[in-house]
C-alpha positions, -999 to +999 in steps of 0.1 A: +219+259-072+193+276-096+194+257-127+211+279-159+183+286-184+182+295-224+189+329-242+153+324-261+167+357-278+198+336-295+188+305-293+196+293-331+186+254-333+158+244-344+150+210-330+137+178-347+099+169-344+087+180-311+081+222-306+116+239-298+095+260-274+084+229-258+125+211-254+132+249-240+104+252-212+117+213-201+148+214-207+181+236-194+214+239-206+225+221-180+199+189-191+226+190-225+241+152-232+282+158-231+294+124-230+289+091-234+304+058-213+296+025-225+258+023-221+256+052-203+252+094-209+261+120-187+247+153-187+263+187-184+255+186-145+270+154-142+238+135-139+242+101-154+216+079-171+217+046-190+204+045-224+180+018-227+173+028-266+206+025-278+203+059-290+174+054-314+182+018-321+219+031-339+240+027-311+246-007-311+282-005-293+275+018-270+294+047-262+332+053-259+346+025-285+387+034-289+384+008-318+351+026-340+371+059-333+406+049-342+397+039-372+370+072-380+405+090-369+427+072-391+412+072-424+400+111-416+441+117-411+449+096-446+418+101-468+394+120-456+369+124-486+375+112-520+343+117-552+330+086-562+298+099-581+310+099-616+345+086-628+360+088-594+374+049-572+368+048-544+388+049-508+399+017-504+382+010-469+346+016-491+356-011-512+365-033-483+333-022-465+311-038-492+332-070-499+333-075-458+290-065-459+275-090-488+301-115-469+274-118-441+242-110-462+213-129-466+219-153-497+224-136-527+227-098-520+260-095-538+263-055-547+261-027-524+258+010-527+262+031-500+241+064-490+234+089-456+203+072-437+175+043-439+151+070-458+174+077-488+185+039-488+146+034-492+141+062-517+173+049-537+158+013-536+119+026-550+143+043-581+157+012-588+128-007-586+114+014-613+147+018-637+156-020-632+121-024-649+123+001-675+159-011-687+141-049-690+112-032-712+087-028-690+080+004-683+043-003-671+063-024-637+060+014-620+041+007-588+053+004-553+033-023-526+037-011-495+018-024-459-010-002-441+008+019-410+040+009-427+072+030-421+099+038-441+113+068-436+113+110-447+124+114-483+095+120-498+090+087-519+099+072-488+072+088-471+050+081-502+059+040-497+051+045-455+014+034-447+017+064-424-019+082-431-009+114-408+026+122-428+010+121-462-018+144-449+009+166-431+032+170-465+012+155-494+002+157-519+021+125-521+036+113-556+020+088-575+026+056-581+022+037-545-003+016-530-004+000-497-024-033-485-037-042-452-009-062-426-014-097-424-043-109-402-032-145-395+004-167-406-011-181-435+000-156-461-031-170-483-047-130-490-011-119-505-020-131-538-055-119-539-045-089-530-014-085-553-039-102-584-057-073-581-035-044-585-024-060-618+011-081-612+023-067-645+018-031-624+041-037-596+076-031-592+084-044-558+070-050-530+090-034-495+080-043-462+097-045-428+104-081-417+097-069-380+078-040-373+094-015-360+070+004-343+061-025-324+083-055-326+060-072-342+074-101-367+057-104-401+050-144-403+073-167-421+049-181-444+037-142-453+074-136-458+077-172-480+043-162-502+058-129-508+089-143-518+072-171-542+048-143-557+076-116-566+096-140-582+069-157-598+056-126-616+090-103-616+086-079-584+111-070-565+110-076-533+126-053-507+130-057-471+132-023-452+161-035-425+173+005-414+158-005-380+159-046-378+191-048-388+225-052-367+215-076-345+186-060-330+158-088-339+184-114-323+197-120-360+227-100-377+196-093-404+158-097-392+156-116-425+175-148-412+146-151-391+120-164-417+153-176-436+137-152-466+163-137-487+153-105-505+158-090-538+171-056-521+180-049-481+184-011-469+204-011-443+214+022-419+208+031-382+235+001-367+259+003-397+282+023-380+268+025-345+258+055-345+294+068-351+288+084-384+258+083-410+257+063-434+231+041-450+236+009-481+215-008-505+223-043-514+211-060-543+210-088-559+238-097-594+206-101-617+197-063-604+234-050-610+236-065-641+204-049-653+223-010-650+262-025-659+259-004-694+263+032-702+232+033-719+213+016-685+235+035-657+220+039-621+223+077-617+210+081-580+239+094-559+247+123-538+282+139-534+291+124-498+279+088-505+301+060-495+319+087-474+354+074-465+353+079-427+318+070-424+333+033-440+355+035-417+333+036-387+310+008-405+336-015-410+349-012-377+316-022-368+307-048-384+344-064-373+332-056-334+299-081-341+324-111-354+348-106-326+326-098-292+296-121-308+269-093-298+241-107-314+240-139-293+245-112-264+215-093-280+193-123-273+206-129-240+197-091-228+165-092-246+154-126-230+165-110-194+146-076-198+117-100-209+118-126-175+125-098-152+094-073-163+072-099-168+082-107-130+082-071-117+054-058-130+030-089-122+003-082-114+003-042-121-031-028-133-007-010-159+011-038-173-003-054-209+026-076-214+061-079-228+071-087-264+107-099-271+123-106-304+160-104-301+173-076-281+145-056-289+113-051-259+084-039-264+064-034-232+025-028-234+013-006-210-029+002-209-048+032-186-072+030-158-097+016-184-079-009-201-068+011-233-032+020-247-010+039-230-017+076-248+012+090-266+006+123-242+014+095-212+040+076-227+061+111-228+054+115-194+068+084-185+099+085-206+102+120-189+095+102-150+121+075-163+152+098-175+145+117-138+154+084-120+181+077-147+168+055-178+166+064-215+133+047-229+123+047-260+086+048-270+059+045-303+025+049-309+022+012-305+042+005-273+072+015-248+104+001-260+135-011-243+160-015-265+198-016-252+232-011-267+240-051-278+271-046-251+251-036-223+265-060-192+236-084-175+238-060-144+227-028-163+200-046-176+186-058-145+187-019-131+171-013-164+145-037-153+139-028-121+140+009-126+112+007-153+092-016-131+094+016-102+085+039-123+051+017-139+044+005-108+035+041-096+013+050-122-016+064-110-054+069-130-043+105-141-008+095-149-019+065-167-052+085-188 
């Protein structure tokens, strides 16, 4: 059968950050995702594949939960939308939602406010750096730390807190007000201060940072994370942890910050929240932060119409009752560890093969070319492509390829995860691999 193509002529969507030409000329109608089982996607011709990335990261539960969808259902049939910007309550399930949230928290994150995605939680989080400053009396605390190749998402202060070179040349002029500073070289943490001195601490707002790379799995050290932690609260910066990506289990904690036991001033949270099942995104502070906007002279006017949105809640707190009750993070680890042994065991010995990199249920796979370099970006397509073809979703960044499952992906699909990927590396030849 002759594959269906696209009416180029009405074709309306404009796709996300590859070419729409480019998605047409590879892609048919047919190629379209319908549904989803458990950890796996079928397309519109019936072609099944399992999704190793968990969507991008979000879909922690995979696809098909009766329980995430009851209870969207439910509070869509009761409440659907309620406005909680001005003088507004809530729905009662947002309320819930945040008591249920700061309940498993890192230490001391006791208020939450809710938004759409990791970028805005970000951008939400920079804006209260700042007024949580200004309403102390010190409106010179105005600068923003962020780390070299950093992250962070596409709101534009967002974007302006990323060490992402390339987006601030593609959409700058970037606002003012931010500075980044190189990674940490070694575990001692011992340049921090140095580097920090000489901004000028009575500069700096906060410091943000993600306490695991995302781009590579990469965790920052525990005594980096520990001499942030001292600095900023020796010299009144806040310190926020970026946690849209490393939270919900994915490092093999419920929050990637229980891994250097560091607890911050503020988490963003998004991506895992609600599995995927809606959008929504939360800021959680700390009381001292709260307490600094609790006035009407000193109120934290950052909100947009649909924050907090009742049936998003829903979803969220459906989710975060699914980690109590099936213990996924423990089952997080387990995959990860798994996907880990077997690669390492498959792909011994492949001229391809750089080595694995596990933390949690996240696997980051380095792959190099015929002459010992990364794996280019242009390659790393091709090989998610070759890997979809023989049915596995892979996830990839300019850093490495990533395995990432759904944290209730069986044992069994991860070992077919495993071995497919193996396959399709093992055949890599010198043009494939260049």
């Amino acid at each position: 059968m002759t594959p269906s193509t696209w009416d180029r002529d009405t074709y309306a969507l404009w796709h996300g950050t590859v070419p729409t030409s480019t998605i047409l000329d590879r892609n048919g109608p047919q190629d379209l995702w319908v549904r989803g089982e458990g950890s796996w996607l079928i397309d519109a011709s019936g072609r099944r594949a399992l999704d190793a990335r968990a969507g991008v990261g979000n879909m922690v539960l995979g696809y098909g939960r009766a329980d995430v969808v009851e209870a969207m259902s439910r509070q869509a049939r009761e409440l659907p939308y309620v406005c909680a910007v001005r003088w507004e309550l809530p729905a009662p399930v947002v309320v819930d939602l945040a008591q249920e949230l700061t309940a498993v928290a890192p230490s001391g994150l006791d208020r939450v406010r809710f938004c759409h995605t990791g970028g805005a939680a970000v951008e939400s989080a920079i804006m209260m750096s700042r007024s949580y400053h200004r309403n102390n009396g010190r409106r010179d605390k105005r600068l923003v730390v962020g780390l070299r190749d950093s992250y962070h998402g596409t709101p534009m202060a967002a974007m302006a807190a990323s060490g992402q070179r390339m987006m601030h040349w593609a959409f700058g002029p970037m606002p003012e007000g931010f500075h980044h500073i190189p990674e940490p070289t070694d575990d001692s943490g011992d340049g921090l201060a140095a580097q920090l001195d000489e901004l000028g601490p009575e500069r700096i707002a906060a410091l943000i940072v993600e306490p695991v790379k995302g781009r590579n799995g990469q965790p920052l050290p525990d005594t980096y994370l520990r001499a942030a932690r001292e600095y900023c609260t020796k010299n009144d910066i806040l310190l926020i942890f970026d946690e849209a990506f490393t939270g919900y289990g994915r490092m093999g904690e419920m929050f990637a910050a229980e891994i250097s036991g560091v607890s911050p001033d503020i988490m963003c949270l998004a991506k895992g929240i609600t599995a995927g099942y809606s959008a929504l995104g939360a800021l959680l502070a700390t009381e001292r932060i709260y307490q600094a906007f609790d006035s009407s002279s000193t109120v934290f006017a950052h909100q947009s119409t649909t924050d907090g949105h009742p049936v998003a809640c829903a979803a969220a707190l459906a989710t975060l009752r699914a980690f109590a009750a099936e213990d996924l993070v423990v089952h997080g680890r387990v995959l990860g560890r798994l996907l880990g042994d077997r690669l390492n065991d498959l792909l011994k010995g492949t001229p391809a093969f750089g080595g694995v990199r596990v933390v949690g249920a996240y696997v980051g796979i380095d792959l190099l070319d015929q002459d010992g370099h990364p794996l280019s970006m242009r390659a790393r397509s091709d090989l998610e492509s070759a890997c979809r073809r023989e049915g596995l979703l892979i996830h990839y960044t300019p850093d490495t390829v990533v395995l990432m499952p759904p944290l209730t992906m069986t044992t069994e699909e991860a070992d077919f995860a495993a071995q497919t990927f193996a396959s399709v590396v093992s055949t890599l030849g010198p043009t494939a691999a260049s």
